[in-house]
C-alpha positions as CSV (number, residue, x, y, z in Angstrom):
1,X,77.4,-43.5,20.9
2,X,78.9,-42.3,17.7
3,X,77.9,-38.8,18.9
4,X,79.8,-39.0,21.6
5,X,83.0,-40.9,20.5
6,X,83.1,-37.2,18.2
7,X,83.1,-35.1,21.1
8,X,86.8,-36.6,21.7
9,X,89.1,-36.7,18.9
10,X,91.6,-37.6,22.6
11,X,91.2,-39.5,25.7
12,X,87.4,-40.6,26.1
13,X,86.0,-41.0,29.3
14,X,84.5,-44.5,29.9
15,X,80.8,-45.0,28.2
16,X,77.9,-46.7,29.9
17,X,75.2,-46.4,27.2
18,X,71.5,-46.7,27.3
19,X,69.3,-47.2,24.3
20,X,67.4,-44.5,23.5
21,X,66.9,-45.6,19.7
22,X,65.9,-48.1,17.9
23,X,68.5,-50.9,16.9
24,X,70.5,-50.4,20.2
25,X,73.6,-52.6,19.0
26,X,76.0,-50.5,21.2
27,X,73.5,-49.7,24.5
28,X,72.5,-52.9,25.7
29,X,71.1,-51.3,28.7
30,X,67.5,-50.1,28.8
31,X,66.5,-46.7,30.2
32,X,63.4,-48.5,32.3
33,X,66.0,-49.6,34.1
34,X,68.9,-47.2,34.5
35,X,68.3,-47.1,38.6
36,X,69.4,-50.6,39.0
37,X,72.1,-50.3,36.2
38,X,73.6,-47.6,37.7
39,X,73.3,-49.1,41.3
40,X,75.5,-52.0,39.7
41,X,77.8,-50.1,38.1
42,X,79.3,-48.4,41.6
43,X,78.7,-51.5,43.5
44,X,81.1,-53.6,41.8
45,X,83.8,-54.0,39.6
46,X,83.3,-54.1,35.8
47,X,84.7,-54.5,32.5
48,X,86.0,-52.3,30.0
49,X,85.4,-53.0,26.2
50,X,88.2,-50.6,24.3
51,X,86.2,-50.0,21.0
52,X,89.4,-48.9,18.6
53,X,89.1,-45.8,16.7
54,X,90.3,-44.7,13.5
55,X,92.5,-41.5,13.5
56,X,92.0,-39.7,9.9
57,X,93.4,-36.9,8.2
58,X,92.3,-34.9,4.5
59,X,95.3,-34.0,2.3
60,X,94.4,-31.3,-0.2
61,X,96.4,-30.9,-3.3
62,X,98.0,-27.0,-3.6
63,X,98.1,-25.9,-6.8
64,X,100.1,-22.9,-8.5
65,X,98.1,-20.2,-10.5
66,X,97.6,-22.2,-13.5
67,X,96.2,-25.0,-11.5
68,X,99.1,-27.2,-11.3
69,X,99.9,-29.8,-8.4
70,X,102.7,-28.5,-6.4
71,X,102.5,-29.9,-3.0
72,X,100.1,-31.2,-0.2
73,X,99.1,-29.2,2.9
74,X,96.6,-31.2,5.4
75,X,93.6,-29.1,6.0
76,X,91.3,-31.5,8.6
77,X,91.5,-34.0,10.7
78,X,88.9,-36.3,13.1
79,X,88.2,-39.8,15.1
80,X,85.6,-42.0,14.0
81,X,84.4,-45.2,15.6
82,X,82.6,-46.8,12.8
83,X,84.0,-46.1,9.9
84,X,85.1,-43.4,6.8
85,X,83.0,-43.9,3.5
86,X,85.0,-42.8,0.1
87,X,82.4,-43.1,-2.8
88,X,81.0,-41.2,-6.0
89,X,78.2,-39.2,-4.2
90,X,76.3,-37.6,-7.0
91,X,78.0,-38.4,-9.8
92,X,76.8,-41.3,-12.4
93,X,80.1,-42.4,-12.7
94,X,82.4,-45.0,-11.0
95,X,84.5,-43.8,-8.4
96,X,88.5,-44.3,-9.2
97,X,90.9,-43.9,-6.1
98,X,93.9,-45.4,-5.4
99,X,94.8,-47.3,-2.0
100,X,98.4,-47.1,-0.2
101,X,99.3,-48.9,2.9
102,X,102.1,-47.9,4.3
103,X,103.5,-46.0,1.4
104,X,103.6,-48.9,-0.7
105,X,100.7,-48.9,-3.4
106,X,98.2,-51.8,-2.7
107,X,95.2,-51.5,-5.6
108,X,93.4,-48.9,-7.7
109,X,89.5,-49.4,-6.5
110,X,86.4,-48.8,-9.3
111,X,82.8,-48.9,-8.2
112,X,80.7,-47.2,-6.1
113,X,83.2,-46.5,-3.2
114,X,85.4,-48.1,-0.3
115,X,84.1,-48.4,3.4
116,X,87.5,-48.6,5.6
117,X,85.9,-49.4,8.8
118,X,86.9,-50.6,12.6
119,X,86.0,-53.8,14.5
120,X,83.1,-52.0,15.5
121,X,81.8,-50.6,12.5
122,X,81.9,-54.3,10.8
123,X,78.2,-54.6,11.6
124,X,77.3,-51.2,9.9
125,X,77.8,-50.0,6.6
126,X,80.8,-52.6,6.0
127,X,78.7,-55.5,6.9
128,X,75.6,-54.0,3.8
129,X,78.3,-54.2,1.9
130,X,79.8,-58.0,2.0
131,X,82.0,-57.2,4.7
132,X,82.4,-60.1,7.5
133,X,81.4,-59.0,11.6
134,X,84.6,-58.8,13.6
135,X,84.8,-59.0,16.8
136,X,85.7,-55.0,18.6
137,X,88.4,-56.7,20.2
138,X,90.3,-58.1,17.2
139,X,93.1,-55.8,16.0
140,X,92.5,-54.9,12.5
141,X,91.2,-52.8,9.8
142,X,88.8,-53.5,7.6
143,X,88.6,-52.9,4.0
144,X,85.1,-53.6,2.1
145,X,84.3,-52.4,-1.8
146,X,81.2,-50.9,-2.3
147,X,79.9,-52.5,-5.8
148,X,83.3,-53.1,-7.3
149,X,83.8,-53.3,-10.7
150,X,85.7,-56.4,-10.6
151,X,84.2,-60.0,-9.6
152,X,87.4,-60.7,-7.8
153,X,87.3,-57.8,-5.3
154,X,86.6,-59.2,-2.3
155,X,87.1,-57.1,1.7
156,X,89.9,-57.5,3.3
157,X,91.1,-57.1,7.0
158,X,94.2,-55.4,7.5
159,X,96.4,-55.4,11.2
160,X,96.3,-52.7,13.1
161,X,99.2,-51.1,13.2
162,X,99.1,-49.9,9.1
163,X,98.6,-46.5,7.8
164,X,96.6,-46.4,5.2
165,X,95.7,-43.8,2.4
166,X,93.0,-43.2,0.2
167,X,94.1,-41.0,-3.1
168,X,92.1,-39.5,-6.0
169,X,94.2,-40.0,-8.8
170,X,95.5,-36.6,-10.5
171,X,94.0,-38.2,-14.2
172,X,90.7,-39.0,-12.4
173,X,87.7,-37.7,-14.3
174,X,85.2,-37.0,-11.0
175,X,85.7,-36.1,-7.7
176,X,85.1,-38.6,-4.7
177,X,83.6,-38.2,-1.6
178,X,84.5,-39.0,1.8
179,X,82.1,-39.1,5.0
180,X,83.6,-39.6,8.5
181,X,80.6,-42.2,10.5
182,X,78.2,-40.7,8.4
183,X,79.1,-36.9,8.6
184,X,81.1,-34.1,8.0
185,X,81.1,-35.2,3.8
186,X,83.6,-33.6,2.0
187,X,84.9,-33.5,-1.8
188,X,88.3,-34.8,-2.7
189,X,89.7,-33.3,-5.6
190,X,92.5,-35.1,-8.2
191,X,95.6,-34.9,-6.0
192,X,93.5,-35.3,-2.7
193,X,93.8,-38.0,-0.3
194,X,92.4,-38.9,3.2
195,X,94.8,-41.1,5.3
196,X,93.6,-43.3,8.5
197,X,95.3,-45.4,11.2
198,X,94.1,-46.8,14.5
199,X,93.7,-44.1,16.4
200,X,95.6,-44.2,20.1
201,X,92.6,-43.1,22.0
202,X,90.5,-46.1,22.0
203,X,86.8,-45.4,23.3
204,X,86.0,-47.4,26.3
205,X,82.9,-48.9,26.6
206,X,81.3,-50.2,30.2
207,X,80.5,-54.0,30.1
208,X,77.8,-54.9,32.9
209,X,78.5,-58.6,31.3
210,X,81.7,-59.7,29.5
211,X,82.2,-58.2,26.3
212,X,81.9,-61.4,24.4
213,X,78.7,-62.1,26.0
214,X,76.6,-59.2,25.0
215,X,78.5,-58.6,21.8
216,X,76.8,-62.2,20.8
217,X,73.8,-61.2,22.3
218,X,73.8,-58.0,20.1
219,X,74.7,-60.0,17.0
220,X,71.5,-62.8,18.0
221,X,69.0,-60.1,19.1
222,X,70.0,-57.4,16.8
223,X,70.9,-59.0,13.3
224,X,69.5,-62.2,14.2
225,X,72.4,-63.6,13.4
226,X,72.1,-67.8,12.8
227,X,68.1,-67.3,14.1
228,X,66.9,-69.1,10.9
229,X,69.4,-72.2,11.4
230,X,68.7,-72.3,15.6
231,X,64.7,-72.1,14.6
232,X,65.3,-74.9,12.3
233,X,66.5,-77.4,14.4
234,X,65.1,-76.5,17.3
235,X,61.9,-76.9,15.3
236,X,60.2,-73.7,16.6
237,X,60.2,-71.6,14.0
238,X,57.6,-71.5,11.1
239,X,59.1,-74.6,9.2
240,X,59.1,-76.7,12.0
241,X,55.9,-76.0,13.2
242,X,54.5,-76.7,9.7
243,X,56.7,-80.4,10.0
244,X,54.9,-81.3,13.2
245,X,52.0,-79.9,11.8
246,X,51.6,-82.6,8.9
247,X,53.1,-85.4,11.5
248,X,50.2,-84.8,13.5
């Protein structure tokens, strides 16, 4: 899925997935049965799920001959589903950016990075990291330290409709890092920044069930979300069979 959401930086044809992998949190559907799948899908009506996007952009410092900042000139840009990853890559010391939102300076993050990730992307690398699972159809952005060097940094979820930037600071020490759902890693510089928004092309996902439905489902089966707690007092799992065990 995250393979094909890079094939359109623009308008995305509607996805009906099929997993092929191992996890399977965004293909629900099983290749065994793609003939009856597919047979549904022109049959009837279905729903869309509109997985938002981020829309992101690398600003490189320019700098004169003797290496002085004297302007900005974007060299890249890209759409990711998941999420952008700004962190220390080999270097043994912390990463030091500083965070904007809508121009207005926000924070200065230390640690091992920042994940700024979608709806979608909160049960990947943001959720690893303490971030909370969001639902793909809340409007937001979220915003999850990796390892900060502070006890009181804690994620946050932003509304969609900010523009957020990412900046190495020009008296930063190290180069950071930035990867775009996992690829296409690049090195920011001092003076470099990467800046995101929601993206207007969102990437629309086919629901043989409602969204909410097999987004649970994925959560349940997948993370096994709650299953502990539900094996508990349903008294199925291990502890309740060993309960029933010493009643008998």
């Amino acid at each position: 899925v995250l393979w094909t959401s890079s094939l359109f930086n623009g308008p995305c044809p509607p996805l009906l997935a099929f997993n092929m992998g191992t996890l399977g949190f965004m293909t629900p559907n099983t290749p065994n049965e793609h003939e009856e799948t597919l047979r549904a899908f022109t049959s009837r009506a279905v729903q869309l799920n509109l997985r938002r996007r981020l829309a992101c952009r690398v600003v490189r410092a320019t700098r004169d001959a003797r290496g002085r900042v004297v302007g900005t000139a974007e060299e890249s840009t890209c759409t990711v589903l998941n999420e952008i990853v700004v962190d220390r890559g080999p270097s043994p010391y912390l990463t030091n950016v500083e965070v904007f939102c809508d121009g207005a300076y926000i924070t200065q993050v230390q640690g091992d990075g920042l994940i700024i990730a979608t709806p979608t992307g909160s049960t990947a690398y943001s959720l690893a990291a303490g971030g909370s699972m969001v639902h793909p159809q809340v409007p937001g952005i979220l915003f999850t330290p990796i390892c900060p060097h502070s006890l009181s940094f804690r994620p946050l979820v932003f509304p969609d409709s900010v523009m957020l930037r990412v900046q190495v600071p020009l008296t930063a020490k190290n180069p950071a890092f930035v990867a775009f759902d996992g690829k296409g890693r690049q090195e920011l510089r001092p003076g470099d920044a990467v800046e995101l928004c929601i993206s207007r092309w969102a990437l629309p996902e086919v629901c043989m069930e409602p969204p909410t439905v097999e987004w649970v489902s994925a959560i349940t089966n997948g993370l096994h979300w709650n299953r502990a707690t539900s094996s508990r007092k349903s008294g199925t799992g291990r502890l309740g069979s060993a309960a029933n065990a010493r009643r008998a």
